[in-house]
Backbone as ProteinMPNN parsed JSONL, in Angstrom:
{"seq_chain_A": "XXXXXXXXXXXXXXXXXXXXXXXXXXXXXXXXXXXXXXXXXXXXXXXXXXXXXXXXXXXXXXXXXXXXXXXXXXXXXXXXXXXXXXXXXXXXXXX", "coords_chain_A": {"N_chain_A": [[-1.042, 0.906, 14.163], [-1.619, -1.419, 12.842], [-2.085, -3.295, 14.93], [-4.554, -1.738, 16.607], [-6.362, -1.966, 13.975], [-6.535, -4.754, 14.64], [-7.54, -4.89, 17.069], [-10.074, -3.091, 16.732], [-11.37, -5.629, 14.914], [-11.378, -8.041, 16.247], [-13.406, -7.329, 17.981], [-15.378, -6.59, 16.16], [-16.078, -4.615, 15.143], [-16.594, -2.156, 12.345], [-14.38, -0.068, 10.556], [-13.767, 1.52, 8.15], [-12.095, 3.754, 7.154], [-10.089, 3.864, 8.851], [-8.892, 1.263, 7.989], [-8.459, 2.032, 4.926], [-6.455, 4.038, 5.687], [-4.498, 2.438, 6.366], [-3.95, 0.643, 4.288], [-2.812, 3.123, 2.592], [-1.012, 4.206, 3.962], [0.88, 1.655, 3.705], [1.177, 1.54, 1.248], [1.696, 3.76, -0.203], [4.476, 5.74, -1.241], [8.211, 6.075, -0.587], [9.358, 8.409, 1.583], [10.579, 11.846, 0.79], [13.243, 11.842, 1.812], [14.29, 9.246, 2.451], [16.631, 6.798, 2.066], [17.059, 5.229, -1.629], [16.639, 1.903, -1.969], [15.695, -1.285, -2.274], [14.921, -3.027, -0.607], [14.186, -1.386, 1.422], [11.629, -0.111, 0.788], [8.197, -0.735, 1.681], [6.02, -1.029, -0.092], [7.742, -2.71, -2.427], [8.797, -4.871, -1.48], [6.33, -6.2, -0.66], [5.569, -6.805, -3.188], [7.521, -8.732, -4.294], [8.073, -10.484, -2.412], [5.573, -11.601, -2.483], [5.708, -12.858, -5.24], [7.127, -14.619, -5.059], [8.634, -18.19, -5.457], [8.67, -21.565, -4.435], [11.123, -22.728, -5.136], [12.778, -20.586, -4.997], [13.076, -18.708, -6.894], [11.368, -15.918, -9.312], [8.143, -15.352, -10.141], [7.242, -15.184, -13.384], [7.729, -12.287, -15.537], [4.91, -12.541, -17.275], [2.948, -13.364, -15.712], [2.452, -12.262, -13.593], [1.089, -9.73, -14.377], [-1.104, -9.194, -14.845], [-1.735, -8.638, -11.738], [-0.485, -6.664, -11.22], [-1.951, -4.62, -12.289], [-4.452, -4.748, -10.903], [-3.476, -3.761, -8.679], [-2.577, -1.191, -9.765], [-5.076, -0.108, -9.79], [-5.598, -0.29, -7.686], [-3.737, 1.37, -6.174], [-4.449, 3.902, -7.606], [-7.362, 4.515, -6.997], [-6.759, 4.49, -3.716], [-5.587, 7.362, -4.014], [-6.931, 8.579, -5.205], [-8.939, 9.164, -3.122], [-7.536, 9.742, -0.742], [-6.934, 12.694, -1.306], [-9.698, 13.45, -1.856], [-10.706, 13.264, 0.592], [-9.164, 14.916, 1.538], [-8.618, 18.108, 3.83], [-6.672, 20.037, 3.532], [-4.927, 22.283, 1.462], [-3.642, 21.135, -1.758], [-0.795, 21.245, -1.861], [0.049, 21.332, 0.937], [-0.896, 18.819, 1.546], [1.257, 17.443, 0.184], [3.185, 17.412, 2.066]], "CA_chain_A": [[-2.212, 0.941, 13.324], [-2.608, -2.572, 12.451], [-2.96, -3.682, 16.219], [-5.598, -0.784, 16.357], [-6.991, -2.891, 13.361], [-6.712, -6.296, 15.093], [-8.482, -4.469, 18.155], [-11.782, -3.634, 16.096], [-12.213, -6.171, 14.062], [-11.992, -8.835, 17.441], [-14.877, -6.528, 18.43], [-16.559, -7.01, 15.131], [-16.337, -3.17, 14.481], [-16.095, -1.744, 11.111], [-13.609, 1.631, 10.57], [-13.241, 1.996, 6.846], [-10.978, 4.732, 6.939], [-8.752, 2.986, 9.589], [-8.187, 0.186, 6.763], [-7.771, 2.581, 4.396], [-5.24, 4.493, 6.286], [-3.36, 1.634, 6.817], [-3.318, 0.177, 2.533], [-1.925, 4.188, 1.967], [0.506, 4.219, 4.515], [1.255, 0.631, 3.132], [1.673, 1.842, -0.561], [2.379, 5.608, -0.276], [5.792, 6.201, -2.062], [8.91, 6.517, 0.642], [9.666, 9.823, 1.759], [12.267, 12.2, -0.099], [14.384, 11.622, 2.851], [14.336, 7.75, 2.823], [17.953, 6.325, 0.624], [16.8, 4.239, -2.217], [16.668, 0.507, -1.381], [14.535, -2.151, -2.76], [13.964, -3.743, 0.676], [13.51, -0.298, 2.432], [10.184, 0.065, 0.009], [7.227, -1.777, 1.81], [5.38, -2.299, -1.47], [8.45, -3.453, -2.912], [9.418, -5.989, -0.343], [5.111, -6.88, -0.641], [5.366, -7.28, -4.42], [8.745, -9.476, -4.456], [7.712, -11.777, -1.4], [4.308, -12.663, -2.98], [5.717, -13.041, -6.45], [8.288, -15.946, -4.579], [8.345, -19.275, -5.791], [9.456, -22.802, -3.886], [12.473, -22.862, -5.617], [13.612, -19.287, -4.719], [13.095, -17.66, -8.486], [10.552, -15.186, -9.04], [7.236, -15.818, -11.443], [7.739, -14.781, -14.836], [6.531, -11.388, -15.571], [3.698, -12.364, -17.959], [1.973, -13.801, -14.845], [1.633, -11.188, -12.775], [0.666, -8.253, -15.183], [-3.082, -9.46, -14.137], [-1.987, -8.604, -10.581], [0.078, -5.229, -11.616], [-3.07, -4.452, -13.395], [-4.879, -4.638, -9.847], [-2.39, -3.018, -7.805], [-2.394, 0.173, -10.177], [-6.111, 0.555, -9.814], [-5.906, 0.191, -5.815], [-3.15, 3.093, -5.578], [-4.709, 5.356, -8.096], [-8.256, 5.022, -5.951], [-6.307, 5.167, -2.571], [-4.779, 8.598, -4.147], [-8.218, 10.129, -5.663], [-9.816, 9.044, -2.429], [-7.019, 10.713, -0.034], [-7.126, 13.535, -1.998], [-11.198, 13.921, -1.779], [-10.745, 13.61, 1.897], [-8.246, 15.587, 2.318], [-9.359, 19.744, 3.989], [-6.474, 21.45, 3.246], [-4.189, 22.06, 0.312], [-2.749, 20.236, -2.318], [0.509, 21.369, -1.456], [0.024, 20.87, 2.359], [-0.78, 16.963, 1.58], [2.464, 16.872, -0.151], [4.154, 17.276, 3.124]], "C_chain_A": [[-2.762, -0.474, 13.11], [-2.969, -2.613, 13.95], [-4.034, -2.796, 16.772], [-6.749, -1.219, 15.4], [-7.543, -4.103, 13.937], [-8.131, -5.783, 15.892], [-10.309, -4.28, 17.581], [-11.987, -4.402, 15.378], [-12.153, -7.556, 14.997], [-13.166, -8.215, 17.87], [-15.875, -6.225, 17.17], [-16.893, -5.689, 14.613], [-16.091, -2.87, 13.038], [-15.143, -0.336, 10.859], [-13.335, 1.302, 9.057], [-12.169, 2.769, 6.68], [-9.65, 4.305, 7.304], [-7.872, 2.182, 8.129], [-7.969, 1.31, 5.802], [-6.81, 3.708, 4.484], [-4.095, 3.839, 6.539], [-2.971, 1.591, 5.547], [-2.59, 1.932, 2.318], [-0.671, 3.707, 2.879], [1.324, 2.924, 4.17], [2.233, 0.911, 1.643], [1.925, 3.021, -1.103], [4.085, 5.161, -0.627], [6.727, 6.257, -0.346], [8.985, 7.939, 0.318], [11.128, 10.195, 0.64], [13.921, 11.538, 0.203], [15.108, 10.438, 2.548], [15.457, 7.467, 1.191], [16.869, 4.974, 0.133], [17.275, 2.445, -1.756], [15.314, -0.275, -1.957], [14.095, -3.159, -1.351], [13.744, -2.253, 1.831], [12.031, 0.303, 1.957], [9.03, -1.16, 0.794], [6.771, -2.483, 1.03], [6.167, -3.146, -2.392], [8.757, -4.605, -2.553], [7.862, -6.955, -0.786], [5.475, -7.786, -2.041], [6.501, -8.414, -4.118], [8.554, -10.873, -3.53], [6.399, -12.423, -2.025], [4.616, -12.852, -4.461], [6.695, -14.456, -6.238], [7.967, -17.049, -5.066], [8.863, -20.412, -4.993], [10.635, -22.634, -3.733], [13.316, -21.375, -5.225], [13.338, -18.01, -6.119], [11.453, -16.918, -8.228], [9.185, -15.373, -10.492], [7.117, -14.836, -12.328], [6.941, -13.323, -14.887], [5.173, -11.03, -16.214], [2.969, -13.077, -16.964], [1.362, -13.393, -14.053], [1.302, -9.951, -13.546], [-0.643, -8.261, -14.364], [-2.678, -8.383, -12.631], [-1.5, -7.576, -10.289], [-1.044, -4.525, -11.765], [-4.107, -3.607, -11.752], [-4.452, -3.67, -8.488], [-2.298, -1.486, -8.042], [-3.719, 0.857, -10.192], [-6.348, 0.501, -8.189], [-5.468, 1.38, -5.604], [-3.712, 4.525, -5.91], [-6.211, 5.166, -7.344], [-8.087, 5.577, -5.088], [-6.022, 6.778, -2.719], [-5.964, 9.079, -4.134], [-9.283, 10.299, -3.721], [-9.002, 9.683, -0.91], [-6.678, 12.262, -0.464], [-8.574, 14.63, -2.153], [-11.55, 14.022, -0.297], [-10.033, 14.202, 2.639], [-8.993, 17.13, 2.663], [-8.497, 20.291, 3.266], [-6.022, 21.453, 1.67], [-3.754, 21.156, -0.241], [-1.093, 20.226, -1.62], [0.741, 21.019, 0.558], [-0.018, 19.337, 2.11], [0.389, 16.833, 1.098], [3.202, 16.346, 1.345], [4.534, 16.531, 3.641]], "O_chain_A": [[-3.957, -0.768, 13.155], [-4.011, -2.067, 14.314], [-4.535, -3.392, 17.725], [-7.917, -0.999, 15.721], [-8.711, -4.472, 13.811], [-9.299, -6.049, 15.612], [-11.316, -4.937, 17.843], [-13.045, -4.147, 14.802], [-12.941, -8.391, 14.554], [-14.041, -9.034, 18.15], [-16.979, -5.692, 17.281], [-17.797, -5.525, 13.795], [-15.175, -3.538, 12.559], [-15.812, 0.615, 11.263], [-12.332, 0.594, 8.962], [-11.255, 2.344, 5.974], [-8.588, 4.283, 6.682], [-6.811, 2.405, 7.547], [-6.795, 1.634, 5.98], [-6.394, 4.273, 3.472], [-2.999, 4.314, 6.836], [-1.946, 2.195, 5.228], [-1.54, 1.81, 1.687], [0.317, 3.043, 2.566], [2.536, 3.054, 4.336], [3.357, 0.63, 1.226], [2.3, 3.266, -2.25], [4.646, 4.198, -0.104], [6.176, 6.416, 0.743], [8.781, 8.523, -0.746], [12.026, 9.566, 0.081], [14.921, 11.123, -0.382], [16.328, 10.45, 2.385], [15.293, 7.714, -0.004], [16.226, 4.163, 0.799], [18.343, 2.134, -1.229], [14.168, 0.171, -2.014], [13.082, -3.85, -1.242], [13.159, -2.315, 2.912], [11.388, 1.074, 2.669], [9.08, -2.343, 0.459], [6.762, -3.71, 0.941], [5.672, -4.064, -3.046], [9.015, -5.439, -3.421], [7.973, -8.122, -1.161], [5.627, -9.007, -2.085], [5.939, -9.231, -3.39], [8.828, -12.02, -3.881], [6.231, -13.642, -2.046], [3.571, -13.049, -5.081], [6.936, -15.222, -7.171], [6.748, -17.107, -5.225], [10.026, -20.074, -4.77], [11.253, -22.438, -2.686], [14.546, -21.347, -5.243], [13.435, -16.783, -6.112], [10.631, -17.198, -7.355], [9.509, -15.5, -11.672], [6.894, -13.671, -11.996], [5.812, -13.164, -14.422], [4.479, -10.025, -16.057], [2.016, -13.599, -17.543], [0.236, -13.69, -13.653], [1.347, -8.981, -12.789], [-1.043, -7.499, -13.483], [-3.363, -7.37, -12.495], [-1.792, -7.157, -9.169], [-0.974, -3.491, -11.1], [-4.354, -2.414, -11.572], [-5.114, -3.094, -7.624], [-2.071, -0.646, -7.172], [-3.806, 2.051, -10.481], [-7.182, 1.184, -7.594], [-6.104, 2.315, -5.118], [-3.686, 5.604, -5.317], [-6.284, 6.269, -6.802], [-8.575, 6.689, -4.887], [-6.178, 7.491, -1.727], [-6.287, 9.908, -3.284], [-10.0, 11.217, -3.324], [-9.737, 10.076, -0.004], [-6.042, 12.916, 0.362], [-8.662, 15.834, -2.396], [-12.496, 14.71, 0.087], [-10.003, 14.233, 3.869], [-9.9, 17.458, 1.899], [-8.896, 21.017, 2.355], [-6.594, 20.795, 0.801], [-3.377, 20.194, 0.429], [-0.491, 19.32, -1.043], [1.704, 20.463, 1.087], [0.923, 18.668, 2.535], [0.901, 15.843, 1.621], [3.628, 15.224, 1.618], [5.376, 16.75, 4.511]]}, "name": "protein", "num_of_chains": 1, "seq": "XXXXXXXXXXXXXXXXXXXXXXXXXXXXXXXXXXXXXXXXXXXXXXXXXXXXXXXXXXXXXXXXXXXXXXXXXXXXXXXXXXXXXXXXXXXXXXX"}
């Protein structure tokens, strides 16, 4: 998917959906299946690597709320907006 990304946007194309097919599959929840793990979580691994500091420690949590804040209004769009494009069932998108 991304190199599918790279590919149109060297060709100057636009795909909206593409990109936002990629940020879900980015920040979609793991599967039932998938054993708990804090580095088997993409967005977990995202959040934790960009919260890094020099020194190795992680920035305080009154610094990123702002950026929590941001994060919780991307997923809940991504959701209403795979949800409004979805045909079939609710219960079929679970799947």
């Amino acid at each position: 998917m991304v190199q599918k990304l790279a590919g149109m946007l060297a060709k100057k194309r636009k795909d909206i959906s593409l990109i936002h097919h990629l940020f879900y599959t980015f920040s979609a929840p793991p599967d039932d299946d998938t054993p708990a793990g804090r580095w088997l979580d993409s967005l977990k691994c995202f959040i934790a690597i960009s919260n890094l500091m020099v020194d190795g420690s992680f920035k305080h949590v009154l610094l990123v709320t702002k950026d929590f804040s941001k994060w919780e209004y991307l997923l809940r769009s991504s959701v209403l907006y795979e949800i409004s494009s979805y045909d079939g069932s609710i219960r079929d998108m679970e799947r």
